[in-house]
C-alpha positions in Angstrom: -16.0 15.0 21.5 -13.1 16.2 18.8 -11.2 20.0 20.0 -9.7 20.7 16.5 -6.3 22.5 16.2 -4.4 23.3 13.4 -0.7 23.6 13.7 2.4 24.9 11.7 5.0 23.0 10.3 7.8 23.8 7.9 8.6 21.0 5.3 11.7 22.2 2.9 11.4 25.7 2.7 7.4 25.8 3.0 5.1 26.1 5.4 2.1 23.4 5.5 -0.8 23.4 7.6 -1.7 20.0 8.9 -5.3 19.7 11.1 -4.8 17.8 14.5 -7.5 16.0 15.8 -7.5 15.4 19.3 -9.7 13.0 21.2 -10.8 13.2 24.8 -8.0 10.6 25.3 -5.9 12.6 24.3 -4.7 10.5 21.3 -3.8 12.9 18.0 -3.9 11.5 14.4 -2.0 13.3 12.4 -2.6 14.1 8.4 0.1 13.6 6.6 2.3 15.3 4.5 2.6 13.4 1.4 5.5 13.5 -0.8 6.3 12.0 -4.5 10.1 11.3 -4.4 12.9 8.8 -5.5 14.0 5.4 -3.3 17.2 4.4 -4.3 17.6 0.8 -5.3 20.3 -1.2 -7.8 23.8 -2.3 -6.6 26.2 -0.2 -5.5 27.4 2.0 -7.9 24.7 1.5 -10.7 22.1 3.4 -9.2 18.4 2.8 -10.1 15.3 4.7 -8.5 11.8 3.8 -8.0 9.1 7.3 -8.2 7.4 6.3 -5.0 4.6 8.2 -2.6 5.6 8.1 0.6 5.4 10.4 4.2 7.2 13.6 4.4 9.2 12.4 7.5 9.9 8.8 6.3 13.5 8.1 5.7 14.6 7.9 1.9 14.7 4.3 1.6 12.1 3.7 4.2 8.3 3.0 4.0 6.4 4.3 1.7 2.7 4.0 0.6 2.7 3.4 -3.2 5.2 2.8 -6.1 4.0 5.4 -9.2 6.8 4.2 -11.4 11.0 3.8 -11.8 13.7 6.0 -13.2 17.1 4.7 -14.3 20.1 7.7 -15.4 22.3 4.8 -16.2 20.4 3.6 -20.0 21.1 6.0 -23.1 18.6 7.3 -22.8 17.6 7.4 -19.8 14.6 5.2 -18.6 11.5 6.9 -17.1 8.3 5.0 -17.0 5.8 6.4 -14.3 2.0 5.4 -13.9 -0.1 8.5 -15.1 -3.1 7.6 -13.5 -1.7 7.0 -9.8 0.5 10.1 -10.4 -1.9 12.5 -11.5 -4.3 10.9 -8.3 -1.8 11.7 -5.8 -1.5 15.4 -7.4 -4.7 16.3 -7.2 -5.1 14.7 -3.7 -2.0 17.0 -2.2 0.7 15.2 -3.2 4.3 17.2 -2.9 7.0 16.2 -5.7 10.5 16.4 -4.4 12.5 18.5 -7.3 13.9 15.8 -9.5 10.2 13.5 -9.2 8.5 17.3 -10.2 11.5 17.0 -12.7 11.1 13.6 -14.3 7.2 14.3 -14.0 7.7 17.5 -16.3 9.5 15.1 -18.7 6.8 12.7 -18.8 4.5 15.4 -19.7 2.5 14.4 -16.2 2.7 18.2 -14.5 1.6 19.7 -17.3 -1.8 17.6 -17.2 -2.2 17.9 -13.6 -1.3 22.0 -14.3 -4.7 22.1 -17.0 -6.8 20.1 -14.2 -6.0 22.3 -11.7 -7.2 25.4 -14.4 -10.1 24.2 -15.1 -11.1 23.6 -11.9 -10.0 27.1 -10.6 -12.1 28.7 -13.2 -15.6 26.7 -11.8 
C-alpha cells in the first residue's frame, strides 16, 4: 500500500511541489527537481562549460544525468552549440534552466520554441 504526501520545498526563490511516495517500509523515493545548468570544465583560467541536466541538489561539478550541449565565452564569438532535441525534451518534461542556460537557450533560439509548444498546448 502507497500513503501519498506532497511536500514543499523552496529551490532559488521558488517554491516546487515534489510528490513523496512512501511505502509501508517506510522507504521514500523522491521526484526530482531537475535543473538545465552549466559544469565548468577547461584549465584553470580558460574556462569552458558543458549545458548539462542534472539534480537540483547536485553539486556544480557533480553528477548529472545528460549533456545537452557546451558553451565557451573565451572564442570571438563565443561558442554555443546545444542539442535542440534533448533540450526542448527536458523542457517540456519540467526541466528548470539556471539563468545563464535559460540565457544561452534564448540565444539559440531554443526557449522560444519550447515557449510556442507550450501555447499550443495551453490553447487544446
Amino acid at each position: 500500500m502507497y500513503d501519498l504526501r506532497y511536500i514543499k520545498a523552496t529551490y532559488s526563490n521558488a517554491v516546487d511541489s515534489q510528490l513523496v511516495i512512501v511505502h509501508n517500509n517506510q522507504k521514500k523515493d523522491k521526484l526530482r527537481v531537475v535543473k538545465i545548468r552549466l559544469r565548468r570544465v577547461g584549465a584553470p583560467k580558460k574556462p569552458s562549460y558543458r549545458l548539462v541536466i542534472a539534480d537540483a541538489r547536485s553539486p556544480r561539478n557533480g553528477a548529472f544525468i545528460n549533456t545537452i550541449g557546451h558553451y565557451n565565452p573565451l572564442t570571438d564569438p563565443e561558442t554555443v552549440v546545444i542539442d535542440e532535441e534533448h533540450a526542448l525534451y527536458w523542457l517540456k518534461n519540467g526541466a528548470q534552466p539556471t539563468n545563464t542556460a535559460a540565457r544561452l537557450l534564448e540565444k539559440t533560439g531554443i526557449m522560444a520554441k519550447f515557449k510556442l509548444v507550450k501555447e499550443k498546448t495551453c490553447e487544446t
